[in-house]
C-alpha positions in Angstrom: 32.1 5.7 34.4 32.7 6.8 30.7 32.6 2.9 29.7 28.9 3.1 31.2 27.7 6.6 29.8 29.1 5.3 26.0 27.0 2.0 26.5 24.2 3.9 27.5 24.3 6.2 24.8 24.9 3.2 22.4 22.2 1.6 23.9 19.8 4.8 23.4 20.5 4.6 20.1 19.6 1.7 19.2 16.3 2.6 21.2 15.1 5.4 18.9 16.3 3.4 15.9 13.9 0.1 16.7 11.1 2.8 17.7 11.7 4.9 14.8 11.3 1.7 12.5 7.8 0.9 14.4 6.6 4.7 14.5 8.2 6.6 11.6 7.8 9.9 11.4 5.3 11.0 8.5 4.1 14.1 9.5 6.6 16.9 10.1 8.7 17.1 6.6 11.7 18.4 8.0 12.0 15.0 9.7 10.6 12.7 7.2 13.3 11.7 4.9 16.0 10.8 7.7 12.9 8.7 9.7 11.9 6.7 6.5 16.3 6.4 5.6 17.0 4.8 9.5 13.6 3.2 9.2 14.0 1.6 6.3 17.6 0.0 6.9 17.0 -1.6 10.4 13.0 -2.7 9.0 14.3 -4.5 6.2 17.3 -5.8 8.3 16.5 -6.6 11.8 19.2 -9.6 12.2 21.7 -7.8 11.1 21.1 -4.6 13.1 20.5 -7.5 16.0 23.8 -9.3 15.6 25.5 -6.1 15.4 24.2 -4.8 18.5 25.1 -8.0 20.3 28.6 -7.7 19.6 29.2 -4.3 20.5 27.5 -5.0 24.0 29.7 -8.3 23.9 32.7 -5.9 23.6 31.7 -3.3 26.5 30.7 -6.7 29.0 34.5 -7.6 28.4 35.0 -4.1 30.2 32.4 -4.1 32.9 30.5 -0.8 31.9 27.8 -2.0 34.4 29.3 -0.8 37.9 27.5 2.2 37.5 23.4 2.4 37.4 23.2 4.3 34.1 25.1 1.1 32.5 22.4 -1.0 33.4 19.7 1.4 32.8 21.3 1.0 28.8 21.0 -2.9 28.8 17.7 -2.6 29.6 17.5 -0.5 26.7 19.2 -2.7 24.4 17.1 -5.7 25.8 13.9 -3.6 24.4 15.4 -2.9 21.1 16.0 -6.5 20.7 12.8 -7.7 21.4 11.8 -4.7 18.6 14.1 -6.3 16.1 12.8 -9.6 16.5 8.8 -8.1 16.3 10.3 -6.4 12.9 11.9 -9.9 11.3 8.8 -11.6 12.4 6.6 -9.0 10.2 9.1 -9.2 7.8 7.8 -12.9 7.5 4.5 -12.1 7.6 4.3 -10.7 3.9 4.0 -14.6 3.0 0.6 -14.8 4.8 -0.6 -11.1 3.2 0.0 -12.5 -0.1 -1.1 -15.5 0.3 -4.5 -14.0 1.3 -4.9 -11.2 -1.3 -3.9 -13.8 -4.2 -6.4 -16.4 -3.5 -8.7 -14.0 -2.9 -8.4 -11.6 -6.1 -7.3 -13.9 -8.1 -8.8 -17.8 -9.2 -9.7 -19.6 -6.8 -7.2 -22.0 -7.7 -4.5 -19.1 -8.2 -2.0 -21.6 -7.1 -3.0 -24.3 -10.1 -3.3 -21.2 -12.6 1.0 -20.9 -12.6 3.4 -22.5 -15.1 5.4 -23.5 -12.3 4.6 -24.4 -8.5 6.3 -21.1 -6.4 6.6 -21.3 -2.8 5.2 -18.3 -0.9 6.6 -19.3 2.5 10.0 -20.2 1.0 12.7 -18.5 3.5 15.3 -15.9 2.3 18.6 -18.0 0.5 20.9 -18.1 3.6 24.1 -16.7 1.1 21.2 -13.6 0.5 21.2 -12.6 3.9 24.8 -12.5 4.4 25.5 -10.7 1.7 21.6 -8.7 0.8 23.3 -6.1 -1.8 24.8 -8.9 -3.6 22.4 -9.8 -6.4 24.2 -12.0 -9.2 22.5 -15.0 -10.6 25.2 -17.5 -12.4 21.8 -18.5 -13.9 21.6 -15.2 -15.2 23.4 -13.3 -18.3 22.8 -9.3 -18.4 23.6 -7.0 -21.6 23.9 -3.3 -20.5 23.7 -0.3 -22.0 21.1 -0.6 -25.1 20.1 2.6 -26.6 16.5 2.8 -27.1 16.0 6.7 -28.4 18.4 9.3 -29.0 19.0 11.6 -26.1 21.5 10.5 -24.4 23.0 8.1 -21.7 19.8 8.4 -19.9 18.1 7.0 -23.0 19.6 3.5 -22.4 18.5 -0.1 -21.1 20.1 -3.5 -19.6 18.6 -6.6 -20.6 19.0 -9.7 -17.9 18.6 -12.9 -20.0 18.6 -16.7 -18.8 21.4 -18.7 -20.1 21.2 -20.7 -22.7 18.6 -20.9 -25.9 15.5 -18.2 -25.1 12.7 -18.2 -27.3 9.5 -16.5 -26.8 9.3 -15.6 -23.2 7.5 -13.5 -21.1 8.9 -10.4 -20.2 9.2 -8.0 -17.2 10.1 -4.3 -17.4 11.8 -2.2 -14.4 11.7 1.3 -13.8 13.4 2.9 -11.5 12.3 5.0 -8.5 14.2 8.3 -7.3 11.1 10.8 -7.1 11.8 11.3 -11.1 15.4 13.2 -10.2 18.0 10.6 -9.3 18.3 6.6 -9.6 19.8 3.9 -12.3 18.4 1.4 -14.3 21.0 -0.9 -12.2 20.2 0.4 -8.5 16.7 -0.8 -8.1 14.5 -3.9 -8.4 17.1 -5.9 -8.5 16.2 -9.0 -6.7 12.9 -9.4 -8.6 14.9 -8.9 -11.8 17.4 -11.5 -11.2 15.2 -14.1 -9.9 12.4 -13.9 -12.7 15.0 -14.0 -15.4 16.9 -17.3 -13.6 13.5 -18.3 -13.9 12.7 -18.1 -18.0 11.6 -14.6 -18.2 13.3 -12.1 -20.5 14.1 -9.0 -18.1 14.8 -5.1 -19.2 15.5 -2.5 -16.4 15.2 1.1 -18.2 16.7 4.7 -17.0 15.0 7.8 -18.4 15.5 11.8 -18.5 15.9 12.7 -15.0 14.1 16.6 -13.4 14.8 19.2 -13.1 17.0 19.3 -16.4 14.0 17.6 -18.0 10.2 18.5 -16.7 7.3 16.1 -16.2 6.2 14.6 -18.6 9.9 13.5 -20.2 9.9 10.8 -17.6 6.9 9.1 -19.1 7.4 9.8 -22.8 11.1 7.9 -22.1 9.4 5.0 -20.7 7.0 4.5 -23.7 9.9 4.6 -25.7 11.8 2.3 -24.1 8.5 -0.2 -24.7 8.3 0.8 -28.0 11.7 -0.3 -28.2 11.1 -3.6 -26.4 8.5 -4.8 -28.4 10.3 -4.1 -31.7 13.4 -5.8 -30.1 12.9 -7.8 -27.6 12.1 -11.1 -29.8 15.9 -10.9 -30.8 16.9 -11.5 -27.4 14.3 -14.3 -26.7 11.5 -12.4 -25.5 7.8 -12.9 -26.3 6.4 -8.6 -27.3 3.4 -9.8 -26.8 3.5 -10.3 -23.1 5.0 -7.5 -21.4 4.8 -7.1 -17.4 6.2 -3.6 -16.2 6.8 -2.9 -12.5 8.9 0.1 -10.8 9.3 1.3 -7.4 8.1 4.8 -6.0 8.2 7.3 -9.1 8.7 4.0 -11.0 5.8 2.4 -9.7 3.6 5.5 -10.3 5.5 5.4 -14.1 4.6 1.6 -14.3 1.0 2.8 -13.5 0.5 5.3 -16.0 2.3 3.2 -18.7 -0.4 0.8 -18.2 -3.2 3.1 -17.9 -2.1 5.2 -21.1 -2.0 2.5 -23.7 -1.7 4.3 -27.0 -2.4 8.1 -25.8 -0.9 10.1 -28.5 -0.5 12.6 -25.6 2.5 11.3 -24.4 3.7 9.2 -27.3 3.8 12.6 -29.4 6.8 10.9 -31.9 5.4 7.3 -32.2 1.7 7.8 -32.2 0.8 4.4 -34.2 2.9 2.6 -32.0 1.1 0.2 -29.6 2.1 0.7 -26.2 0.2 -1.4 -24.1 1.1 -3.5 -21.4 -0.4 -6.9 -20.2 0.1 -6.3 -16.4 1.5 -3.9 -14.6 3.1 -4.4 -10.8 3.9 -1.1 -9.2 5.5 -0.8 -5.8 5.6 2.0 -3.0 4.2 4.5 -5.7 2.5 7.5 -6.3 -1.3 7.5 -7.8 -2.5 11.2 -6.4 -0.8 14.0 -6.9 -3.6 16.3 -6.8 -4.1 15.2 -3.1 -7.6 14.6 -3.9 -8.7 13.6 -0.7 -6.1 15.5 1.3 -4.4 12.1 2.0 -0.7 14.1 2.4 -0.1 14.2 5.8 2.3 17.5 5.1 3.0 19.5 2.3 6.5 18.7 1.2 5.7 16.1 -1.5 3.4 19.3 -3.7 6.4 21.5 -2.6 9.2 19.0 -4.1 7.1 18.4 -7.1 6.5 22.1 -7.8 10.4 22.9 -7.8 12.1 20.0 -9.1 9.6 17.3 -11.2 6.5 19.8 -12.4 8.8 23.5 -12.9 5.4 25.2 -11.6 3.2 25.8 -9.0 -0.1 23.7 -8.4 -2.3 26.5 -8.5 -0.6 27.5 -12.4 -0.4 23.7 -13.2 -3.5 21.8 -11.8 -4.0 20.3 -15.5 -0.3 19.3 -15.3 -1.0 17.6 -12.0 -4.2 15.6 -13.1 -2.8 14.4 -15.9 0.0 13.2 -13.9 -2.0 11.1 -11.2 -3.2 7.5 -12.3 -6.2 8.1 -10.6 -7.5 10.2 -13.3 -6.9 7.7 -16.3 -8.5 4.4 -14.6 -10.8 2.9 -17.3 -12.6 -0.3 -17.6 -10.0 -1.6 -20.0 -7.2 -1.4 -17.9 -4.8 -4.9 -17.4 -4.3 -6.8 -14.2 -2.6 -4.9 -11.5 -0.6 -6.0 -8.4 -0.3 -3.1 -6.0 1.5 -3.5 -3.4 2.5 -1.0 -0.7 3.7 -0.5 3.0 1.3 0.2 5.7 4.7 2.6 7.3 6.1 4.5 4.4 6.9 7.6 5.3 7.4 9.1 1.6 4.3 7.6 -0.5 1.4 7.5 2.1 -0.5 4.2 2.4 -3.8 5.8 1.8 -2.8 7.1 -2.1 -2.4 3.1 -2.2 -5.4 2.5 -1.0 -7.5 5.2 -2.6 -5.6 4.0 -6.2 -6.8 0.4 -5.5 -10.4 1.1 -4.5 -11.0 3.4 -7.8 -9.8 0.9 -9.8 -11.1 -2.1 -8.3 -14.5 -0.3 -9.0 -14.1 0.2 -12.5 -11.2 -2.6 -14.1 -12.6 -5.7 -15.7 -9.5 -7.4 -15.1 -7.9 -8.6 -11.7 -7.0 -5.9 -9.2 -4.7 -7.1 -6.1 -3.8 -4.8 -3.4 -1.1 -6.0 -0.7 -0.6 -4.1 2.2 2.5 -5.1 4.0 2.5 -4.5 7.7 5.5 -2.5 9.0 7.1 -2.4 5.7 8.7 1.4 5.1 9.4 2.8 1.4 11.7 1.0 -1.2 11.1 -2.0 1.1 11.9 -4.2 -2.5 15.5 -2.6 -2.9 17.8 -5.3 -1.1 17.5 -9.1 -0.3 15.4 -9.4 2.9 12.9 -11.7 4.1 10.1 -9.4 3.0 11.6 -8.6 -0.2 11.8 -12.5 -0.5 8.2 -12.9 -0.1 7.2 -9.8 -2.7 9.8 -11.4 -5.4 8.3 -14.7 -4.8 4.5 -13.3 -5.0 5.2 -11.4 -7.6 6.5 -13.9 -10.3 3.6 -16.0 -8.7 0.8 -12.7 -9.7 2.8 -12.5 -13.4 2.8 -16.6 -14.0 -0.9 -16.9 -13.3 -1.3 -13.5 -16.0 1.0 -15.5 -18.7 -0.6 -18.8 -17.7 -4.2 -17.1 -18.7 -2.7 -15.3 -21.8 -1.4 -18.3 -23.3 -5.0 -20.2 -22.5 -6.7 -17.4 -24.7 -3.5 -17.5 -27.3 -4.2 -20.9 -28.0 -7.8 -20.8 -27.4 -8.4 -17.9 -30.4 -5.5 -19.7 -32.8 -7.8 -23.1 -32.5 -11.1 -20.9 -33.6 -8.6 -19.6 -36.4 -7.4 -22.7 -37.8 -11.0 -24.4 -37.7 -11.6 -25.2 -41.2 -15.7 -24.1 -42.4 -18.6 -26.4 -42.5 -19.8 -26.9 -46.3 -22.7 -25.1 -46.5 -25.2 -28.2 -48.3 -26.9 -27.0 -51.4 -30.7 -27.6 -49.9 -29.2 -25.5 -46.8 -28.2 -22.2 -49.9 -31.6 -22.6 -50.9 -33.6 -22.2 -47.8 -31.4 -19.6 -47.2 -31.9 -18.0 -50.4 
């Protein structure tokens, strides 16, 4: 009897975790965090939550738990969770087809011609990655740590990932790291997409930055112009082109990434560098942040104003609106702003989907350059973090999204040195005097 009760309970388990992972909780804040932490582990790694589960119920068969009801009762159970997992791997899968769709159509029609290089969008996850999904070494890859870009501290320090051999002039990417502006590492996050694009010929730099509450808002995104300051006056000694700069972050890194794109050269948060150029030539945030004035009331509770009042802001919203506004990418979209890739889950429990959306549709409305929105079904927060077959997909589309931006920069690189070097037409003396 106890064999069949423990299976059951197992069995229940594994229930509420494959429901939880299709229904997350997103409205009651006490509840939230825990929903999107079990959500996020078995969404982004059905097989393995799959193969587990078979071998524990392997173990219990070897012990006959079902001559009793209630042990059958939990295979049925487990036989629904499993059909879950497998519905969750096959979404996983599905990012391919979402960015497949939104590339082609924001982009070129003939996106796919418009790369350096051909990338596969359907390619499957490396079998070694999903066996091993928090290993993330390249031996294509060579990473420096611990650059100082600004005094300050430890926080005020960056890892460059570099290609082997000879690097001269190449694109670069810039990470910054998520952990709602309070905890995180420059060597904990984005990962995967670091890794791959610099195996690939791309000069990588993952940043940290001052960390609230011990430093308020706006420390976070003074650090991170810094650190780009820093890369473009650097970054040619390590092989990297500071004239092509990509930066991308997760959650408060993505809503970073979008406000170091949309704040080129604002002396209002470049207070010590104000000649310095800080623009960026694409930006690719993830999972972030774009509201946090809750413009439209899209919060579906009112933890994340809370949380940022205590810890990130050090004041209330009715003291601080100004604070807030400045803050939220929504308020510095402007016509001038570079390609974005946005790309967010359509189940994350900590950055609602519909910040995404309203982000996208304001700037779509006003940006002169490409705006791609992809909306990944089932995916939960930090969906990037570890090797799956989604984060394969987003990797993949996203060196495909900053190729096709390179590919057009060096077309109008080359394109304004030919005007330069085109040598003037003599000017024919009966041609001076009608002129005259």
């Amino acid at each position: 009897m106890l064999l069949s009760w423990s299976f059951f309970l197992f069995a229940l388990s594994w229930l509420y975790g494959a429901l939880n992972a299709l229904f997350p909780v997103r409205n009651w804040r006490l509840f939230v965090i825990p929903s999107w932490i079990f959500g996020w582990l078995v969404g982004e790694a059905p097989l393995h939550w799959l193969v587990g589960e078979l071998a524990v119920t392997g173990l219990f068969l070897s012990e006959g738990p079902f001559r009793r009801s209630i042990g059958w009762v939990g295979l049925g159970m487990a036989f629904v969770a499993w059909a879950i997992l497998i519905f969750l791997y096959k979404k996983g899968e599905d990012a391919a087809r979402v960015f497949d769709e939104v590339l082609s159509t924001s982009l070129t029609p003939g996106y796919r011609q418009n790369s350096r290089e051909g990338i596969e969008l359907n390619a499957l996850l490396p079998r070694s990655r999903l066996f091993a999904p928090w290993w993330y070494g390249h031996s294509g890859v060579r990473r420096i740590k611990n650059l100082s870009y600004a005094s300050g501290g430890r926080r005020q320090r960056l890892d460059v990932y570099l290609p082997n051999g000879d690097v001269k002039n190449a694109p670069v990417l810039m990470q910054i790291h998520g952990g709602f502006w309070s905890i995180g590492h420059k060597a904990q996050q984005g990962q995967p997409l670091l890794y791959h694009m610099a195996a690939r010929g791309w000069v990588c730099v993952s940043i940290n930055y001052s960390l609230s509450p011990w430093k308020r808002w706006p420390a976070q995104l003074l650090d991170a112009k810094r650190a780009l300051i820093w890369v473009k006056r650097h970054i040619a000694e390590y092989g990297g082109d500071p004239d092509f700069i990509v930066c991308t972050g997760g959650s408060a890194g993505g809503h970073i990434t979008s406000l170091l794109a949309l704040t080129a050269n604002d002396p209002r948060f470049q207070p010590d560098a104000t000649d310095a150029d800080t623009s960026v030539q694409a930006a690719v945030p993830f999972h972030g942040l774009y509201d946090l004035c809750n413009s439209e009331q899209q919060h579906r509770h009112g933890g994340l104003r809370m949380l940022l009042e205590w810890i990130v802001m050090g004041q209330s919203y009715k003291k601080g609106a100004e604070l807030f506004r400045m803050a939220s990418p929504v308020t510095h979209i402007h016509d001038a702003a570079p390609p974005f890739l946005i790309v967010h889950g359509s189940h994350d429990s900590l950055a609602c989907v519909e910040e995404a959306r309203l982000f996208q549709r304001r700037l779509k409305a006003v940006s002169k350059a490409p705006v791609v929105y992809a909306e990944l079904p089932y995916a939960q927060h930090a969906f990037e973090t570890f090797h799956s077959p989604r984060t394969t997909h987003v990797v993949r589309a996203t060196h495909h999204f900053c190729e096709v931006i390179y590919g057009q920069h060096l077309t109008e690189r080359s394109t304004a040195a030919s005007l330069a070097a085109e040598p003037e037409m003599p000017v024919s003396s009966s041609d001076r005097n009608e002129r005259t």
